[in-house]
C-alpha positions in Angstrom: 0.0 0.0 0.0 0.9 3.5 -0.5 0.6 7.0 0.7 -1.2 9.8 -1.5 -0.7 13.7 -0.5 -3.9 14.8 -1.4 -4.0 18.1 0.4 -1.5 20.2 3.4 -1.7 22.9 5.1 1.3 24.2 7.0 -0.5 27.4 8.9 1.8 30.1 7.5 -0.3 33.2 7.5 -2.0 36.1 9.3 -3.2 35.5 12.6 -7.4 35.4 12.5 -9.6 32.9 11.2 -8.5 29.1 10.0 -9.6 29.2 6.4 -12.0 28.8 3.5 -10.3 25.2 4.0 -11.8 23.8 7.0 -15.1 23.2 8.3 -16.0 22.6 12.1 -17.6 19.8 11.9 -17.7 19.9 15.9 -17.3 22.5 18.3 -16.3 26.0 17.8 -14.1 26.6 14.5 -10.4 27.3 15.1 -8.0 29.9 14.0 -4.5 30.8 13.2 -2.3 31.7 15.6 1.3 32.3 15.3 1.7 30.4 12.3 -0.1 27.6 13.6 -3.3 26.3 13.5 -5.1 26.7 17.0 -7.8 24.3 18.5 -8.6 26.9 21.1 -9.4 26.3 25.1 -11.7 23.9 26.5 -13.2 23.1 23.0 -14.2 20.2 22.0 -13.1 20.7 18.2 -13.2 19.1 15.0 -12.0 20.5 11.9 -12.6 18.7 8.6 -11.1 19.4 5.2 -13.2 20.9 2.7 -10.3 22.7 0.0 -9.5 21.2 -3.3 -8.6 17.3 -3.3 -10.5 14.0 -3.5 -10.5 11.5 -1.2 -11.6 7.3 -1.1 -12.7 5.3 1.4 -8.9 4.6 2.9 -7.4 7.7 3.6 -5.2 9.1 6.5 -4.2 12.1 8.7 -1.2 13.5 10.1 -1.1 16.5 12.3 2.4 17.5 13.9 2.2 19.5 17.6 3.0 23.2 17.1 5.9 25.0 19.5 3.2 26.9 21.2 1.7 23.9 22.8 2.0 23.1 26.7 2.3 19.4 25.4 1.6 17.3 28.5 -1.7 19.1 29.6 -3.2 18.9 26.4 -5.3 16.5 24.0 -4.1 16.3 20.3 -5.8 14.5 17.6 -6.8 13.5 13.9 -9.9 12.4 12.2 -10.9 10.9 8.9 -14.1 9.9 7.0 -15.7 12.9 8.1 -18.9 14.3 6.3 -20.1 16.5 9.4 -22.5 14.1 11.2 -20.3 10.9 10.8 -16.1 10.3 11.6 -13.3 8.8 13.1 -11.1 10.5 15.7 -7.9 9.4 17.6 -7.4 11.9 20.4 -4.0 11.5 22.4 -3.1 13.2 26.1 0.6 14.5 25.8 0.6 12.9 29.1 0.6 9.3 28.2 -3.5 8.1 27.1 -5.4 8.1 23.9 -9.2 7.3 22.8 -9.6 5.9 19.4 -13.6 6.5 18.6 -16.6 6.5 15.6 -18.8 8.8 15.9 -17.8 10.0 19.4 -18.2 6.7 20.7 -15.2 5.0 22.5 -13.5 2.0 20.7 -10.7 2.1 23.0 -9.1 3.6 25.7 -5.5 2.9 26.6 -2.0 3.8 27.6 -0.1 6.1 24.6 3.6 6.7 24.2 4.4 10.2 25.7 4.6 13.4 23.7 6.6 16.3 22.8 6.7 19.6 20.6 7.0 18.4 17.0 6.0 15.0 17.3 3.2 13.7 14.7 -0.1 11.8 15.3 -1.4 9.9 12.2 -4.8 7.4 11.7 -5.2 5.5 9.1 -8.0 4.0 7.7 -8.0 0.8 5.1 -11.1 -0.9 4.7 -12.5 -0.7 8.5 -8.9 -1.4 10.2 -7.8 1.7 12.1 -3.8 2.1 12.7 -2.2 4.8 15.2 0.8 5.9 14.9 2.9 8.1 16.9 6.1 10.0 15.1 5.3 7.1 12.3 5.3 4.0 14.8 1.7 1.7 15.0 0.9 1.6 18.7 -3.2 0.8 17.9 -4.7 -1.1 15.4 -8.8 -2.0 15.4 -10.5 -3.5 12.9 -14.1 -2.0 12.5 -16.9 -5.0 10.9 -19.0 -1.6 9.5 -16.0 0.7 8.5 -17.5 4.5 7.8 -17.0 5.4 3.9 -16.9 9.1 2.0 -16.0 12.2 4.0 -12.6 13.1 4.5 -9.8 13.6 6.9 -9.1 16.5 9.2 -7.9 18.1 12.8 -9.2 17.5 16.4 -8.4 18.5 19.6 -10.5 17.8 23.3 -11.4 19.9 25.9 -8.6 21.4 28.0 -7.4 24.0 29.7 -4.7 24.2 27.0 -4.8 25.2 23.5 -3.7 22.1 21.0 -1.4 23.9 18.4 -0.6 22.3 15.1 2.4 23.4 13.0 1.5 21.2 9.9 -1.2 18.8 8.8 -1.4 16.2 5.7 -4.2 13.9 4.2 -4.4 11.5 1.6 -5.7 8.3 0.3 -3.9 5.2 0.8 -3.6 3.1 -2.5 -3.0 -0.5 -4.0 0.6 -0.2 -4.8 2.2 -2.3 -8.3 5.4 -2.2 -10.0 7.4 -1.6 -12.8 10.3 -4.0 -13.7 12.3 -4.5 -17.0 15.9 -4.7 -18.1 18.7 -2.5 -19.1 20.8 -4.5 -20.7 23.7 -4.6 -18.0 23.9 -4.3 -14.1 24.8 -1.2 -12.1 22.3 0.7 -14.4 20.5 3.7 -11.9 16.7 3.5 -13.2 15.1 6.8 -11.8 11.3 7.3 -11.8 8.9 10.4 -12.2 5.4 10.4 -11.9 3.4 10.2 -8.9 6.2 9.2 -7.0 9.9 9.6 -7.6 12.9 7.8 -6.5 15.3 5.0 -8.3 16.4 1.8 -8.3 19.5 0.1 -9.4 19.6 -2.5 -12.0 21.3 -5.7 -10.8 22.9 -9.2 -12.9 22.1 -8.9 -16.7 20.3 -5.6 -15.9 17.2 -6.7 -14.2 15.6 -3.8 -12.7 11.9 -3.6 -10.4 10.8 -0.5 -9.4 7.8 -1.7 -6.6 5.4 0.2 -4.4 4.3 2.4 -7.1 0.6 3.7 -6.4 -1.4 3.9 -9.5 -1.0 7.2 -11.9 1.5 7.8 -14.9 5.3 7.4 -14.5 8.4 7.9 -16.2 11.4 5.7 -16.4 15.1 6.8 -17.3 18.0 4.7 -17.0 21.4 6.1 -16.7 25.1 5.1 -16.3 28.6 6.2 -16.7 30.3 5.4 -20.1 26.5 4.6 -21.8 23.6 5.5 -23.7 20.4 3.7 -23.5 17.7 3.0 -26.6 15.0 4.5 -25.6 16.5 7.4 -23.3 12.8 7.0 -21.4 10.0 5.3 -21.3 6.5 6.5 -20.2 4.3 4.1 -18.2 1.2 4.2 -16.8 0.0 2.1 -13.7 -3.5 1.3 -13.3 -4.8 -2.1 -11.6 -1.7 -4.2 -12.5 1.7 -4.7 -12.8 3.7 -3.4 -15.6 6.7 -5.5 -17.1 8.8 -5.5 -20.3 9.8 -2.0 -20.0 13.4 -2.7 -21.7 15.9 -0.3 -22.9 19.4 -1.3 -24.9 22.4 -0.2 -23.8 25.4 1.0 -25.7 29.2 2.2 -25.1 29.6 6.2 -24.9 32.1 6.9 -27.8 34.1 9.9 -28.6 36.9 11.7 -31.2 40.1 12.2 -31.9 40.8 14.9 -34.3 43.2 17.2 -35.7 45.2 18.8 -38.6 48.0 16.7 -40.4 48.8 19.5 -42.4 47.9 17.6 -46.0 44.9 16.0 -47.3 45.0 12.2 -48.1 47.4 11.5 -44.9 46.5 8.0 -43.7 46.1 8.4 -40.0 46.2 5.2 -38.3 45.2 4.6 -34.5 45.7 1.6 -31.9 44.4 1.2 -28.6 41.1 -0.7 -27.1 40.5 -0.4 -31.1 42.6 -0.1 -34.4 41.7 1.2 -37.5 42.6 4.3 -39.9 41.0 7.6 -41.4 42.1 9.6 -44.7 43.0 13.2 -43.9 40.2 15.4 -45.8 41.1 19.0 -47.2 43.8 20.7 -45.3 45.1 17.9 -43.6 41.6 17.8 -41.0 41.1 14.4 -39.7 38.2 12.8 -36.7 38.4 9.2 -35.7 35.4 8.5 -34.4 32.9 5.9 -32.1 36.4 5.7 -30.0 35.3 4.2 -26.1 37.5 5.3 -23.1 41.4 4.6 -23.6 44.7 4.8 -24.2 45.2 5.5 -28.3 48.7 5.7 -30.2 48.0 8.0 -33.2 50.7 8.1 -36.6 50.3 9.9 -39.5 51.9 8.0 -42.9 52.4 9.3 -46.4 54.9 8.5 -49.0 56.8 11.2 -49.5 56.6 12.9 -46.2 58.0 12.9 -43.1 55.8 13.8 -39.8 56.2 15.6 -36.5 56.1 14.0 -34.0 56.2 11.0 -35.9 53.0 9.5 -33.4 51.6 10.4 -30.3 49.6 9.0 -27.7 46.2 10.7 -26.6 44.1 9.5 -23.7 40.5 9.4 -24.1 38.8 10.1 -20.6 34.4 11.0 -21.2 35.0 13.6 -23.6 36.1 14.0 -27.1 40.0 15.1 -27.3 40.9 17.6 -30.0 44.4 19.5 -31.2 46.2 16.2 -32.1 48.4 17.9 -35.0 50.8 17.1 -37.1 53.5 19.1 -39.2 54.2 17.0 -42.6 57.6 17.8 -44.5 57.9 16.9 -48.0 61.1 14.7 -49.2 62.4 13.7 -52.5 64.3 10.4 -53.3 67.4 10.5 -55.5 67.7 7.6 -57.7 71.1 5.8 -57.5 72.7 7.1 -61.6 76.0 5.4 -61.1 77.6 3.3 -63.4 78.7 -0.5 -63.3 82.0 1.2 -61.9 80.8 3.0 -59.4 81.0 6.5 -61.0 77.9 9.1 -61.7 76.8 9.0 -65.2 77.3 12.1 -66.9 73.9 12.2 -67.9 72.4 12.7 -65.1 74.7 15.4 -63.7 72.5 18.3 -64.4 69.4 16.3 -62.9 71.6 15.7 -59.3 73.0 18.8 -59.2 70.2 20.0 -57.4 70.4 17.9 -54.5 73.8 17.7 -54.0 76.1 19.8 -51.9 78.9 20.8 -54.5 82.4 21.4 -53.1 85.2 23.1 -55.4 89.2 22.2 -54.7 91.9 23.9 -55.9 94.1 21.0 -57.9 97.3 22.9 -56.4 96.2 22.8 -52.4 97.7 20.0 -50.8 94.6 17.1 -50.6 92.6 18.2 -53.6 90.7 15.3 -54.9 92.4 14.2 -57.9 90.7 12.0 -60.7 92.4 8.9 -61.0 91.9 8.7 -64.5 93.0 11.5 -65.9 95.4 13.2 -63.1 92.7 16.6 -62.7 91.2 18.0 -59.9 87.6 16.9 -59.7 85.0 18.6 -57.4 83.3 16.3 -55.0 80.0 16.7 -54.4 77.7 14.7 -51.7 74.2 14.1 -51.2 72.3 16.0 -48.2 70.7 14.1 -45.7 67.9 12.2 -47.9 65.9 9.5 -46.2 67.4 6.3 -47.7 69.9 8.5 -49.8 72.4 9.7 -47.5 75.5 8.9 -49.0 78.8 10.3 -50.7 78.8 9.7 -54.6 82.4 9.2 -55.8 84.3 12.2 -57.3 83.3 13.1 -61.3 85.3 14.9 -63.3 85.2 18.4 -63.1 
């Protein structure tokens, strides 16, 4: 079973009279006094609800003693079911007795637990059995054969010769309760809930989930967990006489990027991590590797023709995509090998190398000029730069 708030009143306002709200329904009506609501002295009082809010059959009330009250010379109380001629009361002396009556007749009379200043009385009513509770502990239950029907819950207070203040008061019906239950497709899911009630549950092996003690009304369900999205993101339910199941959803991995510039379009950039694969650079060397989960990823940019800096790099993906992972690209040339069977550049290709060598002139009459072996003349000797692959020292030609 479960609890419905149909209507509260917490007293805040002007001292005077108690309301539009309330109805005496015995005695003479109360008022407000001091942000609370006042039974008054010696007065026998009951004050129904008669504000917005529909109540059943079962329904209960909860008053809560005000500050102002000298608690131990005073009787407190709640009613329900009442329509002005016909009700239940519970009436409790702060100084350890209560009466539990229909229609001011006595059903009992026995020792209570003793009270203080912000305590709560509640009665509840569920098909003809009565409960009391004090600060939300049962210390009466009756079970009435002819149980009263309609009217609706309220305030009460005996004579004294001390006011009963109440700082708060709530009524509602009690309900059928069901639930909801389902799967999300893997365990440790939170499934909250909206609706009529809200709370959450937490989905346990294979994502089995069971939302219970839901009263009946219309409910939303949202599943949520760290590194995953679920298909649907919600679900709206609505509870009536039964049960609900089969309310599924499908998980999958969170995924994020990796992007940045490689300087040059049609780059291959490769990655490696929890997953491999590669991506072609688009225009301007821009590149996204995408559906990446959480993880540790080594990133290289390849090319023929180029050389890259830093050649790869490792990016950690952590929840969020990671951007900025650059590259510079330099572009190389390769220098054929245009020697002859003998080891010496062919002539014809002199002009061609020229360009990527480092030319060196020697004076034939310094001491260590290079001479050609073959004809007795200085030669110039000239050397390949640092190539990939071609780094090397072609043998002298002649000049």
């Amino acid at each position: 079973m479960s609890k419905l708030i149909i209507a509260s009143d917490n007293f805040t306002r002007a001292n005077g009279a108690i309301g539009s709200n309330w109805s005496a329904s015995l005695g003479t009506a109360w008022s407000i006094t001091s942000n609370q609501a006042d039974g008054g002295t010696n007065n026998p009082g009951y004050e129904r609800w008669v504000g917005a809010g529909s109540f059943a059959n079962n329904q209960y009330s909860i008053v809560t003693i005000g500050p102002s009250a000298a608690v131990h010379y005073t009787y407190f109380g709640v009613v329900l079911n009442d329509n002005g001629t016909n009700f239940y009361t519970l009436i409790v002396y702060g100084f350890g007795d209560y009466f539990l009556e229909k229609n001011g007749a006595t059903l009992i009379f026995a020792a209570a637990p003793l009270l203080a200043v912000g305590d709560t009385i509640e009665l509840d009513n569920v098909g003809g059995v009565l409960t009391g509770y004090h600060n939300g502990v049962p210390f009466v239950t009756y079970t009435d054969a002819t149980p009263l029907t309609g009217g609706t819950p309220g305030m009460a207070c005996l004579f004294a010769g001390q006011d009963a203040f109440y700082s708060n008061w709530v009524g509602g019906n009690i309900v059928s309760t069901f639930s909801i239950s389902g799967s999300t497709g893997i365990a440790g899911t939170t499934v909250s809930y909206t609706g009529t009630s809200s709370g959450s549950v937490t989905s346990g092996v294979g994502g089995a989930y069971t939302i219970p003690g839901l009263a009946p009304g219309a409910y939303t369900i949202t599943p949520t967990q760290t590194g995953y999205t679920f298909s649907p993101t919600s679900a709206n339910e609505t509870l009536t006489t039964s049960n609900i199941t089969g309310v599924n959803f499908t998980p999958a991995p969170t995924t994020f990027s990796i992007s940045g510039n490689v300087g040059v379009a049609g780059v291959t950039v490769s990655y490696t991590g929890p997953s491999s694969g590669s991506v072609i650079s688009g225009a301007g060397g821009a590149y996204t590797i995408s559906g990446l989960a959480n993880g540790t990823y080594i990133i290289t940019p390849t090319l023929a023709g180029y050389i890259f800096t830093p050649t790869s790099t490792i990016v950690v993906v952590n929840g969020s995509n990671v951007t900025g992972t650059n590259f510079i690209g330099s572009q190389y040339y390769s220098v054929p090998d245009c020697r002859d069977t003998n080891g010496w550049p062919n002539n014809s290709v002199n002009v061609q190398r020229t360009l990527q060598y480092t030319v060196q002139k020697h004076d034939s009459r310094k001491a260590g000029a290079p001479v050609d072996s073959r004809k007795n003349k200085p030669v110039d000797s000239r050397v390949f730069p640092n190539i990939p692959g071609n780094s090397r020292t072609d043998p002298p030609f002649e000049s």
